[in-house]
C-alpha positions in Angstrom: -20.5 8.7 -10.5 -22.4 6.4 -7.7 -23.4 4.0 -10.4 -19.5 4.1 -12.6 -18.4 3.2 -9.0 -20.6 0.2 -8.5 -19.3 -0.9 -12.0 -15.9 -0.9 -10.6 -16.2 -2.8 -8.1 -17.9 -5.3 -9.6 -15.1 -5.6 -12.5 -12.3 -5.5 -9.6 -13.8 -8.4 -8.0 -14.3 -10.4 -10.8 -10.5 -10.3 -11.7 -8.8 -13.1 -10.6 -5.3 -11.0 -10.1 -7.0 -8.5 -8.2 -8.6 -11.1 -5.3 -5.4 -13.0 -5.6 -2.6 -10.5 -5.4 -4.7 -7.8 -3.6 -6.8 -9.4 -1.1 -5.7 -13.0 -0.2 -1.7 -12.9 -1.0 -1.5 -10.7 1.9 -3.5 -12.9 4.1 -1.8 -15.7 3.1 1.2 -14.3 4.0 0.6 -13.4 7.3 -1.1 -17.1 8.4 2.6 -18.4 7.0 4.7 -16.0 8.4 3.0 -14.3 11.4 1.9 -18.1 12.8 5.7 -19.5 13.8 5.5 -20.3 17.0 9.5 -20.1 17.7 9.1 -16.1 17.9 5.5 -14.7 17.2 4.2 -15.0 20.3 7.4 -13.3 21.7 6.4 -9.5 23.1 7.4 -6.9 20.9 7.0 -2.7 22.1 3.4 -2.6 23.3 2.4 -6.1 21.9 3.8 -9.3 20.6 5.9 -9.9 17.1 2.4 -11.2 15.4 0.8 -7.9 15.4 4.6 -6.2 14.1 3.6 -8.8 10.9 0.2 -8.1 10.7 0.7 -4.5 10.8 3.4 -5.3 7.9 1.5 -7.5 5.6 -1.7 -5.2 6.1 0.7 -2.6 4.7 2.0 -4.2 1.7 -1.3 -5.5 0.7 -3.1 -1.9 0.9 -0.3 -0.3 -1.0 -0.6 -3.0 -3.9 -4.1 -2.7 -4.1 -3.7 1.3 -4.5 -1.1 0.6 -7.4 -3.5 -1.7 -8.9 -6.8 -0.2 -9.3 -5.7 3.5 -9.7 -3.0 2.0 -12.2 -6.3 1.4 -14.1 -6.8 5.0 -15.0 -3.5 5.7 -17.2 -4.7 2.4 -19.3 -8.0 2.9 -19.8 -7.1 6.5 -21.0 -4.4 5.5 -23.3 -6.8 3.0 -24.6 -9.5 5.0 -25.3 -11.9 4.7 -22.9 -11.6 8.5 -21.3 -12.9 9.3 -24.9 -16.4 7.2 -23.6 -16.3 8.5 -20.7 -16.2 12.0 -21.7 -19.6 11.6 -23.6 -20.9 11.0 -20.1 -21.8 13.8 -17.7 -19.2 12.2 -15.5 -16.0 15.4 -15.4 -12.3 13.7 -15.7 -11.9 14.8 -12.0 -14.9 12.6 -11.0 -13.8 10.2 -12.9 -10.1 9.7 -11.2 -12.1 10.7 -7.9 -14.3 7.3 -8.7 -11.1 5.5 -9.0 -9.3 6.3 -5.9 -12.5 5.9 -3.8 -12.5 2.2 -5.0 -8.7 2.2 -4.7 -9.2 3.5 -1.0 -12.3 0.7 -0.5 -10.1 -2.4 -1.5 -6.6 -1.5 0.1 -8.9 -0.9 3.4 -10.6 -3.8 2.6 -7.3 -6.0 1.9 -6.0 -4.6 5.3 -9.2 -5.2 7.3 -9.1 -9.0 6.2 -5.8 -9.0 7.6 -6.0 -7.6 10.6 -9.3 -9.8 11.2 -6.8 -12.7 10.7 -4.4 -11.3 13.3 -7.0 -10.8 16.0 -8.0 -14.2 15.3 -4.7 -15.7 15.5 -3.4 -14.1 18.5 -2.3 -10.6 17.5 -1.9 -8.1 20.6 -1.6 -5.1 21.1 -2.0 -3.5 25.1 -4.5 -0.4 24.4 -7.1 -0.9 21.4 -6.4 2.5 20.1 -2.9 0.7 18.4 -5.1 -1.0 16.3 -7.0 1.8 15.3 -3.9 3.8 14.3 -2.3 1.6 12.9 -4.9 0.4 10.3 -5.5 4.4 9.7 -1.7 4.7 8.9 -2.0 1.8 6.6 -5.0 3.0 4.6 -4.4 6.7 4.3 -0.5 6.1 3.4 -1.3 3.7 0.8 -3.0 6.3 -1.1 0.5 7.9 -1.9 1.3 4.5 -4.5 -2.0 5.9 -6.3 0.2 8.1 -8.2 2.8 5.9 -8.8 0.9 3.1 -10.4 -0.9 6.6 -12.4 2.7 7.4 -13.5 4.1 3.9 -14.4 0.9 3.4 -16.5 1.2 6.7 -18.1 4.9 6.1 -18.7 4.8 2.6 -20.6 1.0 2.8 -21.9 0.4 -0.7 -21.9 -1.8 -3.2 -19.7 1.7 -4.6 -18.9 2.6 -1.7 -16.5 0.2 -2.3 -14.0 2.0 -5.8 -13.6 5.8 -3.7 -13.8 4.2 -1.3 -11.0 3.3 -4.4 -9.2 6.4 -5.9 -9.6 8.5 -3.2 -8.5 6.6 -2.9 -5.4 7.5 -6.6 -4.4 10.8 -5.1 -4.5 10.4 -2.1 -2.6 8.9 -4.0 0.0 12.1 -6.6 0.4 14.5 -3.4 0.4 12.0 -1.5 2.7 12.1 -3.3 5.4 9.2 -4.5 4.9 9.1 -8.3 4.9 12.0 -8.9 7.9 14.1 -7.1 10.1 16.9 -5.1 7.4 20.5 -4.5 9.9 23.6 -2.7 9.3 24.0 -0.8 5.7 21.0 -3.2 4.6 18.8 -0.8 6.9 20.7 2.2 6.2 19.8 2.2 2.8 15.9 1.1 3.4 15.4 4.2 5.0 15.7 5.9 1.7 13.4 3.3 0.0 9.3 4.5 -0.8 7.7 1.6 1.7 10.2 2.2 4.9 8.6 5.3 5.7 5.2 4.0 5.2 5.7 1.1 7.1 7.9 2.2 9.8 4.8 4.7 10.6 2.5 2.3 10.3 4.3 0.3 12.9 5.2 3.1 15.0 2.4 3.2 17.2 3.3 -0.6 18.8 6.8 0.6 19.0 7.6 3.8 20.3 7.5 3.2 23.8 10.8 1.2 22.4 14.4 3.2 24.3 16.8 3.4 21.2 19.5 1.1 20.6 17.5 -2.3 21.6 16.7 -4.3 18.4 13.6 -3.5 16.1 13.7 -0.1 18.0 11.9 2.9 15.8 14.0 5.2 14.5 12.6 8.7 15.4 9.5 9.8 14.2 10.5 12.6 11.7 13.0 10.1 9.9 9.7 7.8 8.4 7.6 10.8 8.4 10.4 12.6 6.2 10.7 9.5 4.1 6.7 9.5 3.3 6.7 13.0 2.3 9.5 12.7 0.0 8.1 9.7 -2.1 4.8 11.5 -1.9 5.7 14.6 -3.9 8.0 12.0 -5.6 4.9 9.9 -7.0 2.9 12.9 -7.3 5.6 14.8 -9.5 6.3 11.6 -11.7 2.4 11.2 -12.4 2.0 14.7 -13.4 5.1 14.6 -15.7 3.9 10.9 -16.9 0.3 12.0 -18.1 1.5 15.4 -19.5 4.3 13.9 -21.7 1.9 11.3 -22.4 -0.5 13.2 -23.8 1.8 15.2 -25.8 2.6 11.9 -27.8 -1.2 11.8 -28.6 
């Protein structure tokens, strides 16, 4: 299993898309957006609106680097190569194991080089255990797109799904509030999207000291927490159905 991992890595890394889209997009992002001097350096909750879009792009990046590599697994098996693999001593268990613990390694790997960029760049936050939360949040809830990049490759079969999970989650990110501040029935509807929830808990440690009704206020906690839940068992229920009706067709 150590050795299968290794391999991975090394073919992650050597795939242009996945340093692009997974580890520098997001960082490239946050130098564009998150370095405008004519509000980043205004405070925000218990730092300053830089570390709000560090926190943000961190997030996105992490969850697209989950969708990515664990995406990998319905592919390879619909292409054969769970039939190699099962000549091995590795289990199929070990061998999705293998997958998520590279999936986990490069989404926390994705966020670390962003928030890097934000303490560089003059991301604050008052107490240092913000930043500690906040980049646990990001990792462990990216780990929920796992199954939803394993359930939109077992549902289309086709290297093209990874790039339609992908996709989607550009998307998701707009309408999650994700990317800027959502208002009014815009917001409303966000909350019921699979990144608010994510997000707005990845973003809650900075802003809960927030009172309610002042802009970029959290809602309360249970309403993201409630939110990540949901999509979880969501995900987790589509991959299951995915890979069983997909190996029915076989």
């Amino acid at each position: 299993m150590s050795t299968y991992i290794r391999v991975e890595f090394a073919r992650h890394f050597r795939d242009g898309y996945n340093l692009i889209f997974a580890l520098l997009l997001p960082a490239a992002m946050y130098i564009l957006f998150g370095n405008i001097p004519s509000y980043t350096e205004f405070e925000l909750g218990a730092g300053n609106v830089k570390f709000y879009l560090m926190i943000s792009m961190a997030a996105y990046g992490a969850a697209v680097s989950t969708v990515a590599i664990a995406g990998t697994v319905a592919t390879e098996t619909m292409q054969g190569w769970g039939r190699q693999i099962s000549l091995t001593k590795m289990s199929p268990s070990m061998f999705v194991s293998s997958k998520m613990i590279v999936a986990a390694t490069v989404a926390g790997a994705s966020a670390a080089l962003v928030f890097v960029l934000g303490a560089a760049t003059g991301a604050e936050a008052q107490e240092g255990w913000i930043w500690v939360a906040s980049y646990l949040i990001i990792l462990l809830g990216a780990m929920i797109f796992a199954c939803y990049g394993i359930g939109v490759g077992m549902a289309f079969k086709s290297e093209s799904a990874l790039g339609l999970a992908s996709g989607l989650m550009v998307f998701f990110a707009f309408f999650g509030n994700v990317f800027m501040p959502l208002e009014g029935g815009m917001l409303d509807a966000a909350r019921f999207t699979p990144m608010y929830g994510y997000v707005a808990l990845a973003r809650y440690p900075l802003l809960k000291d927030m009172p309610a009704g002042v802009d970029m206020a959290p809602d309360a906690l249970w309403i993201p927490t409630a939110n990540l839940v949901a999509w979880a068992l969501i995900f987790v229920l589509f991959a299951v159905f995915a890979t069983r009706k997909a190996k029915a067709r076989q």
